[in-house]
Biopython code that builds the backbone (N, CA, C, O; Angstrom):
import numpy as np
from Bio.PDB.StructureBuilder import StructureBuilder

atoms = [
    (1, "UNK", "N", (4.060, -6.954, -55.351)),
    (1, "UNK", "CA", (2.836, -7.262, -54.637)),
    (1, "UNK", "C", (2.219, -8.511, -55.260)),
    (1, "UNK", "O", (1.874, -8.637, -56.435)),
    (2, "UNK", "N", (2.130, -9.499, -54.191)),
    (2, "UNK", "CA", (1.327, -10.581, -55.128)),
    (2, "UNK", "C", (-0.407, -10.756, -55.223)),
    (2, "UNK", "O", (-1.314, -10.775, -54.390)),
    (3, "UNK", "N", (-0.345, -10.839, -56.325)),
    (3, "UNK", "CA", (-1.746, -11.033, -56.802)),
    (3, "UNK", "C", (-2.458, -12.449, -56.848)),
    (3, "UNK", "O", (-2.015, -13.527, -57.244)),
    (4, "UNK", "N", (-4.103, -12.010, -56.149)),
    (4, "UNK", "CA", (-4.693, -13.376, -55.797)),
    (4, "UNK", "C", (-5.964, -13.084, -56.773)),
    (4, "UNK", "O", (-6.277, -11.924, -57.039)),
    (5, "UNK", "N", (-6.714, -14.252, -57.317)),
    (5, "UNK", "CA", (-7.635, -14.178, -58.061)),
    (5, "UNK", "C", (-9.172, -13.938, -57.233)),
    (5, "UNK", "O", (-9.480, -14.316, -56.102)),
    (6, "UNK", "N", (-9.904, -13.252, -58.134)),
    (6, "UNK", "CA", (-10.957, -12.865, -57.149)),
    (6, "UNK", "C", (-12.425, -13.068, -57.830)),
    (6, "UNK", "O", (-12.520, -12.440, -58.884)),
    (7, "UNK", "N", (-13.309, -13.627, -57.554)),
    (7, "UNK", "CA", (-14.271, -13.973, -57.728)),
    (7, "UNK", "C", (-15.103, -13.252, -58.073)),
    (7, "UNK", "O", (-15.621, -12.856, -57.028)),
    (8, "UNK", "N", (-15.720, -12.684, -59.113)),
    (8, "UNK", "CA", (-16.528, -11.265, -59.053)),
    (8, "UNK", "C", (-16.556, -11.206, -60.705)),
    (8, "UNK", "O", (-15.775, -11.592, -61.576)),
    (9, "UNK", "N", (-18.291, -10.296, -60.714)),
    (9, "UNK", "CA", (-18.520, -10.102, -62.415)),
    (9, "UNK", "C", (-17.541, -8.973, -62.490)),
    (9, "UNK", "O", (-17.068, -8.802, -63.613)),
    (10, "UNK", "N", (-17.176, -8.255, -61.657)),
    (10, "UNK", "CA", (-16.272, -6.890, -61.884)),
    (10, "UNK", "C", (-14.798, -6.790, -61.925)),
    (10, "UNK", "O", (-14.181, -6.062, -62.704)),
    (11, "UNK", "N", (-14.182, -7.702, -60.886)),
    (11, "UNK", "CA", (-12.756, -7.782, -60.638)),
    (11, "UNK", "C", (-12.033, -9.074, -61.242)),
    (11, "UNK", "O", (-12.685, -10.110, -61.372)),
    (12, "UNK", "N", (-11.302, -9.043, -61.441)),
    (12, "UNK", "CA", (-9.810, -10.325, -62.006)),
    (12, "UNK", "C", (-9.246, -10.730, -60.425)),
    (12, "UNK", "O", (-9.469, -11.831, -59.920)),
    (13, "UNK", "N", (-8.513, -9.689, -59.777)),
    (13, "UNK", "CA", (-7.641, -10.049, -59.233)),
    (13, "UNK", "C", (-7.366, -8.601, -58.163)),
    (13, "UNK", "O", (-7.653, -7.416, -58.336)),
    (14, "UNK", "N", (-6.785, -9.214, -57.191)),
    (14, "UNK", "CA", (-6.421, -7.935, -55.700)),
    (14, "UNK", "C", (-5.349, -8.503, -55.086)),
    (14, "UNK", "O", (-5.085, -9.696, -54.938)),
    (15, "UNK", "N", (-4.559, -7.202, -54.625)),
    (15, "UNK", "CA", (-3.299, -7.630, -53.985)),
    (15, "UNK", "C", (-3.395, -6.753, -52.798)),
    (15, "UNK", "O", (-4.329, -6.013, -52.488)),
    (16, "UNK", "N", (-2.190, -6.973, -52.139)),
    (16, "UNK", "CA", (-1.833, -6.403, -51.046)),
    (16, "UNK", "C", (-0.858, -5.893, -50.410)),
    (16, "UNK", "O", (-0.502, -6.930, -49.849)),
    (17, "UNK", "N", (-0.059, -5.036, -50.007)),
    (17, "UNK", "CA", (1.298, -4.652, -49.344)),
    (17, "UNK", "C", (0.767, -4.278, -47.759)),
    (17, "UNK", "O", (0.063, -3.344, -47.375)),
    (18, "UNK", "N", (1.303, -5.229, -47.120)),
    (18, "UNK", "CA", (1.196, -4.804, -45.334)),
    (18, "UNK", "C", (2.272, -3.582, -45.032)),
    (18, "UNK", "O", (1.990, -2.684, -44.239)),
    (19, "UNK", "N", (3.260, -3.623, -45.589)),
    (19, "UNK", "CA", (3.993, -2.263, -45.098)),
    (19, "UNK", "C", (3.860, -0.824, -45.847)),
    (19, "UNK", "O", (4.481, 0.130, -45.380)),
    (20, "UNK", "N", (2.975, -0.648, -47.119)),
    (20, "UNK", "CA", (2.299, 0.173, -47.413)),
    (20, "UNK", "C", (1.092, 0.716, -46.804)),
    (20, "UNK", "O", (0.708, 1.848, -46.507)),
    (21, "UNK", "N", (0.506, -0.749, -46.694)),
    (21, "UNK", "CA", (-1.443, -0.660, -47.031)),
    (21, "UNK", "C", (-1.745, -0.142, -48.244)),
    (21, "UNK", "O", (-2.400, 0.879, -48.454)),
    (22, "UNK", "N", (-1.272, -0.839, -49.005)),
    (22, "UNK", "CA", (-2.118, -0.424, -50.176)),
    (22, "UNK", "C", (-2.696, -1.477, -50.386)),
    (22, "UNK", "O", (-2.086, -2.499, -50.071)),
    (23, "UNK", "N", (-4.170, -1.619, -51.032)),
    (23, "UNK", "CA", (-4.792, -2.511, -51.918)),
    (23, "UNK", "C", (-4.767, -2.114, -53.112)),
    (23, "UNK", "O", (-4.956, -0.938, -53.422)),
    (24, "UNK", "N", (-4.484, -3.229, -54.096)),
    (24, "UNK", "CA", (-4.722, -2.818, -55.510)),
    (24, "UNK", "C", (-5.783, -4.298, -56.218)),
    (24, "UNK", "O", (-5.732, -5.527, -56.165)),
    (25, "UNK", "N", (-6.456, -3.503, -56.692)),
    (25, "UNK", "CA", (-7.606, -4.107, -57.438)),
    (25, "UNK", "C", (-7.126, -4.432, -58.936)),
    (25, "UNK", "O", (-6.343, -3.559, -59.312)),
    (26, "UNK", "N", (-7.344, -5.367, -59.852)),
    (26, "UNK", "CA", (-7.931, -5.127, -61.114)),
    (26, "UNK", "C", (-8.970, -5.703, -61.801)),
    (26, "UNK", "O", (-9.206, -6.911, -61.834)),
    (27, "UNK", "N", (-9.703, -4.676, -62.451)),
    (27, "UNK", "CA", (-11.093, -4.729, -62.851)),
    (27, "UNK", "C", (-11.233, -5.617, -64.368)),
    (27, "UNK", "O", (-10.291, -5.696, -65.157)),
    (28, "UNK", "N", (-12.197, -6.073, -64.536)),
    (28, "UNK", "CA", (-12.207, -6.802, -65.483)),
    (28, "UNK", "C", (-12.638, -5.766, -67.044)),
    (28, "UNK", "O", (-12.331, -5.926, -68.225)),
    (29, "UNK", "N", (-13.230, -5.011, -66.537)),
    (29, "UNK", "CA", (-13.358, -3.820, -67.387)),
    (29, "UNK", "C", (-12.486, -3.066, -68.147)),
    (29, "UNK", "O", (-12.035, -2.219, -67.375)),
    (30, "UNK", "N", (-12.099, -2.945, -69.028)),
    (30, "UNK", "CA", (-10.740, -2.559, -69.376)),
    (30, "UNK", "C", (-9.457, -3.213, -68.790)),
    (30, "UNK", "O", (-8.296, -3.147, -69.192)),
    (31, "UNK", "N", (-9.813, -3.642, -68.087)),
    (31, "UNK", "CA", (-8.252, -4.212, -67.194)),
    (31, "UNK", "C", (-7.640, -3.086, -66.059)),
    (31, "UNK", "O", (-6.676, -3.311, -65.328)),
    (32, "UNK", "N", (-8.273, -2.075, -66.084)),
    (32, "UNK", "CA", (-8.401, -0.981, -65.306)),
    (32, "UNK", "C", (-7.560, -1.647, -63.669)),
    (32, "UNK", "O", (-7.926, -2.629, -63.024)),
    (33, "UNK", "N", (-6.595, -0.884, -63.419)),
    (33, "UNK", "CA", (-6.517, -1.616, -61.969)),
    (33, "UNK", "C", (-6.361, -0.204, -60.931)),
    (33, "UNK", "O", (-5.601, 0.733, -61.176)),
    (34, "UNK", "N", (-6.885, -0.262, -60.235)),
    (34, "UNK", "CA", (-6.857, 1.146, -58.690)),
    (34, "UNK", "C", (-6.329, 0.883, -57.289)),
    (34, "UNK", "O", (-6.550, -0.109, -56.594)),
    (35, "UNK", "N", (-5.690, 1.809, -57.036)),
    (35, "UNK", "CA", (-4.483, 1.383, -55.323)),
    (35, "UNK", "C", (-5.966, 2.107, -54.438)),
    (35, "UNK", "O", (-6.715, 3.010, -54.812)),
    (36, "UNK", "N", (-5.980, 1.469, -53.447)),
    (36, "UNK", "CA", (-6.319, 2.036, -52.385)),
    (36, "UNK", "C", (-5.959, 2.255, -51.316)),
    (36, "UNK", "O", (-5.624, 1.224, -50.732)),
    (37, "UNK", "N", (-5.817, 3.538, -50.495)),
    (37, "UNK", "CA", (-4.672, 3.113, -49.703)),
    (37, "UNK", "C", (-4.734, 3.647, -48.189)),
    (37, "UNK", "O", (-5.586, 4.509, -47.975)),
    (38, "UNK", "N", (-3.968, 3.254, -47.166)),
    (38, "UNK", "CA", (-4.202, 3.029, -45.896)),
    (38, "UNK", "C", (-5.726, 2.418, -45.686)),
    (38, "UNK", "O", (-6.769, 2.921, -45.269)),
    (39, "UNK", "N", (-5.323, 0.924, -46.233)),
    (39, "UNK", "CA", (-6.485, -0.154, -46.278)),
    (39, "UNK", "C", (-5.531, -1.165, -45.029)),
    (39, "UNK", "O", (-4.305, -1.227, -45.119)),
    (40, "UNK", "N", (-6.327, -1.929, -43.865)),
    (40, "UNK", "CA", (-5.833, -2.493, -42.834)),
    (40, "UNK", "C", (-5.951, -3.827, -43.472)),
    (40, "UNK", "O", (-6.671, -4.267, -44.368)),
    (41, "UNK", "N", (-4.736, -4.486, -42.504)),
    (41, "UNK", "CA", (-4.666, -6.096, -43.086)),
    (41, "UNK", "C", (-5.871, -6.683, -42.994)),
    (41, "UNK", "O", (-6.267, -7.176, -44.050)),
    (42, "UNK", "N", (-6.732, -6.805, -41.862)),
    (42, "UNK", "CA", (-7.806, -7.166, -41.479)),
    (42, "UNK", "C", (-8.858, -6.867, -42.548)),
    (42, "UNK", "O", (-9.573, -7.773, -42.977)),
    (43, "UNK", "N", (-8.947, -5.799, -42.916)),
    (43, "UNK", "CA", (-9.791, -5.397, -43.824)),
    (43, "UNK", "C", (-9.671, -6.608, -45.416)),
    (43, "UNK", "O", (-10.580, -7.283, -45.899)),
    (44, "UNK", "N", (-8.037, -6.480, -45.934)),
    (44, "UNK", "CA", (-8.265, -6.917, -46.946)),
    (44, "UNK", "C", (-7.933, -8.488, -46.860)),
    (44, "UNK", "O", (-7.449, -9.037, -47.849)),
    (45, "UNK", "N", (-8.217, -9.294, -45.559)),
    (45, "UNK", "CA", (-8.401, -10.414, -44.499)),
    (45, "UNK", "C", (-9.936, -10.598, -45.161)),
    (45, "UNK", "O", (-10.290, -11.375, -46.047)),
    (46, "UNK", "N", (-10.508, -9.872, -44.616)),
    (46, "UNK", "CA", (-12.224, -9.803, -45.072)),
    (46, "UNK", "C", (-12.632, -10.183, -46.225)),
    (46, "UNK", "O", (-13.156, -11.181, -46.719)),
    (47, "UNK", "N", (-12.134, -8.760, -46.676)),
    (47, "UNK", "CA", (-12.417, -8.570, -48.461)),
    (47, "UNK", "C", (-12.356, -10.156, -49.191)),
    (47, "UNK", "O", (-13.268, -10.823, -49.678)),
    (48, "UNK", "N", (-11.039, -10.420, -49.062)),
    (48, "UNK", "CA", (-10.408, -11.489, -49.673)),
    (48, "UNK", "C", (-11.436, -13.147, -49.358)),
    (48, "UNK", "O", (-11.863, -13.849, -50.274)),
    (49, "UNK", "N", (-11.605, -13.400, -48.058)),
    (49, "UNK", "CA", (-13.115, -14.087, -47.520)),
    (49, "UNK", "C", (-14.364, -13.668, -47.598)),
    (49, "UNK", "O", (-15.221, -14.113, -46.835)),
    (50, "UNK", "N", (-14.599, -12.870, -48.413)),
    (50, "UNK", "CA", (-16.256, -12.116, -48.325)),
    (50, "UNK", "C", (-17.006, -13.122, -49.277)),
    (50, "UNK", "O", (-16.296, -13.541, -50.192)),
    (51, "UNK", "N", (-18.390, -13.627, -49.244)),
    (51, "UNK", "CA", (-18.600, -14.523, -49.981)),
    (51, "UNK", "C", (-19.054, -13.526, -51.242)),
    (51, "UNK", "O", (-18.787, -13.920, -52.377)),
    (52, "UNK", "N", (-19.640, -12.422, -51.096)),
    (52, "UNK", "CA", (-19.320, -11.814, -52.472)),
    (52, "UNK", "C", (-18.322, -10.634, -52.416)),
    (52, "UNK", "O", (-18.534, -9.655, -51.701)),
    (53, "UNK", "N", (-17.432, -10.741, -53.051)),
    (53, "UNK", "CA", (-15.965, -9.922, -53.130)),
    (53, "UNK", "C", (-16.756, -8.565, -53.945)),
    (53, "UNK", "O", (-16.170, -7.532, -53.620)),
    (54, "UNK", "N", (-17.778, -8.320, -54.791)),
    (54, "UNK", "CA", (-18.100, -7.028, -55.113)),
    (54, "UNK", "C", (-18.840, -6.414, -54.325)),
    (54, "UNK", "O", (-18.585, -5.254, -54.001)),
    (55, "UNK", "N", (-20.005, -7.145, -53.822)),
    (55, "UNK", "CA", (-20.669, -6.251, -52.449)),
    (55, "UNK", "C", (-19.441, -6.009, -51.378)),
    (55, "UNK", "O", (-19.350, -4.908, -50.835)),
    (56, "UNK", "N", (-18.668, -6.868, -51.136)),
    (56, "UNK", "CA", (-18.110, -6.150, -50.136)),
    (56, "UNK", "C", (-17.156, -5.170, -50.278)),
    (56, "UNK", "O", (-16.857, -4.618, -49.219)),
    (57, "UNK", "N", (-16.638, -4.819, -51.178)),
    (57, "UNK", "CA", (-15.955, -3.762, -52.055)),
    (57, "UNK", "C", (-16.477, -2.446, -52.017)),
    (57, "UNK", "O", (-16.010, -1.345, -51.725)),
    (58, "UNK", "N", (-17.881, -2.985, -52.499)),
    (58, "UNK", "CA", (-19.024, -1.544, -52.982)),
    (58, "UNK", "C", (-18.988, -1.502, -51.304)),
    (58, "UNK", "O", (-18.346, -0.510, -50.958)),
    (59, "UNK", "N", (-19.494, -2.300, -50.113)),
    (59, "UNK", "CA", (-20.153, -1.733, -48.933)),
    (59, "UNK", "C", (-18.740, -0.910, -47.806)),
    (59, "UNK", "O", (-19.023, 0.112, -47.181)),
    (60, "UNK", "N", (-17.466, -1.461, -47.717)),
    (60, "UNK", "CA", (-16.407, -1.266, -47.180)),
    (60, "UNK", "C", (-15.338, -0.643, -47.937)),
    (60, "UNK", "O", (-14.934, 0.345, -47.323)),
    (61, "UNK", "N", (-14.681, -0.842, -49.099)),
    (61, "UNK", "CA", (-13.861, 0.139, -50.017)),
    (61, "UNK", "C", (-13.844, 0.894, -50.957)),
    (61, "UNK", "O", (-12.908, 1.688, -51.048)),
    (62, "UNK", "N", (-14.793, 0.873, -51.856)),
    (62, "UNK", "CA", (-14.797, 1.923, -52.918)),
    (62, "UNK", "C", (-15.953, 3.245, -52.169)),
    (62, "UNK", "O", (-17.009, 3.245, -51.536)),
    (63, "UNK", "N", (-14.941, 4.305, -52.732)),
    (63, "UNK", "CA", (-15.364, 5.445, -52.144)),
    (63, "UNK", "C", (-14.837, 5.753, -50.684)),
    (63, "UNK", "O", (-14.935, 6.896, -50.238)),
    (64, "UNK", "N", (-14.201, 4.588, -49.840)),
    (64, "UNK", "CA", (-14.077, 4.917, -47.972)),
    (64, "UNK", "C", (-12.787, 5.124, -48.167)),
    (64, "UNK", "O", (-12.194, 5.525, -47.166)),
    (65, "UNK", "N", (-11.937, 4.935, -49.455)),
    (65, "UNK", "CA", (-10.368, 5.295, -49.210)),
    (65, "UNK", "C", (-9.968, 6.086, -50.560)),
    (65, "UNK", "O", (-10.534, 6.132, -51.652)),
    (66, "UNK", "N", (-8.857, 6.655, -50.114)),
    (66, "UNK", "CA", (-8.227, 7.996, -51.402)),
    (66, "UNK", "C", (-7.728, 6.394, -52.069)),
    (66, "UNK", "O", (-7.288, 5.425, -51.451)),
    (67, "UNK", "N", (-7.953, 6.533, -53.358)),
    (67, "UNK", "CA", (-7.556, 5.666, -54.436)),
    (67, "UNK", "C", (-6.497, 6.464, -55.389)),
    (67, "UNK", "O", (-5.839, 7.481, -55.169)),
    (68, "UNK", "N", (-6.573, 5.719, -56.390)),
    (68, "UNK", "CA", (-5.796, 6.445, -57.728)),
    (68, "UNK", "C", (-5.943, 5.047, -58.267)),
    (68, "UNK", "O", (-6.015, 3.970, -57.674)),
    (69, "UNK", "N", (-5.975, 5.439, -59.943)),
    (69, "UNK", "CA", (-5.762, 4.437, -61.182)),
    (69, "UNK", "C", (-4.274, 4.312, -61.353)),
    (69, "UNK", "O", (-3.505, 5.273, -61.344)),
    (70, "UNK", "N", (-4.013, 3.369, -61.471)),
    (70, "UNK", "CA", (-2.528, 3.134, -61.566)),
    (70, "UNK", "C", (-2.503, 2.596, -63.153)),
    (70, "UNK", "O", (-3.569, 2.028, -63.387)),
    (71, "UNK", "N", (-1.617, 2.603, -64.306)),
    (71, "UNK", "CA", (-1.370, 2.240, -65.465)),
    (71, "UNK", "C", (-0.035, 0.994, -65.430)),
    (71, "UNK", "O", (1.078, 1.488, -65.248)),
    (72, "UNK", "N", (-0.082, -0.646, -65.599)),
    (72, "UNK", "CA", (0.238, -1.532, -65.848)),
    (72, "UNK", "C", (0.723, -1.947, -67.008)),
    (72, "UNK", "O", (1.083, -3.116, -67.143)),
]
sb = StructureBuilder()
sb.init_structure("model")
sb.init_model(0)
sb.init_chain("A")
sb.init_seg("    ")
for serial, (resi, resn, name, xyz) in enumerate(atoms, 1):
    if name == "N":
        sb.init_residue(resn, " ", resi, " ")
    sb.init_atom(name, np.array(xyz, "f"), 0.0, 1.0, " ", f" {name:<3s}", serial, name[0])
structure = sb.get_structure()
């Protein structure tokens, strides 16, 4: 999955798989990174253009999809 850099006091970096849907985040916090999943292209289309990448996170993905912490 390739990883794009992301603008934010919270996140490093987010990727994407279209034939999953998964999004994966990683947080700048520990380095912590989380899948989210059956996330739509469009969606992480958005995300990825949002002029703030953490509000739109907090308002559209965290909490609206089954996640998991993944270990890197």
């Amino acid at each position: 999955m390739k990883k794009y850099p992301v603008e934010s006091s919270v996140m490093t970096s987010a990727g994407y798989d279209a034939e999953t849907r998964i999004l994966e985040v990683q947080f700048k916090n520990g380095g912590a990174v989380r899948q989210y999943y059956d996330v739509s292209q469009a969606l992480f289309d958005d995300f990825m253009a949002a002029e703030s990448a953490g509000d739109f996170f907090n308002l559209h993905i965290n909490g609206k999809y089954p996640e998991k912490r993944v270990d890197r």
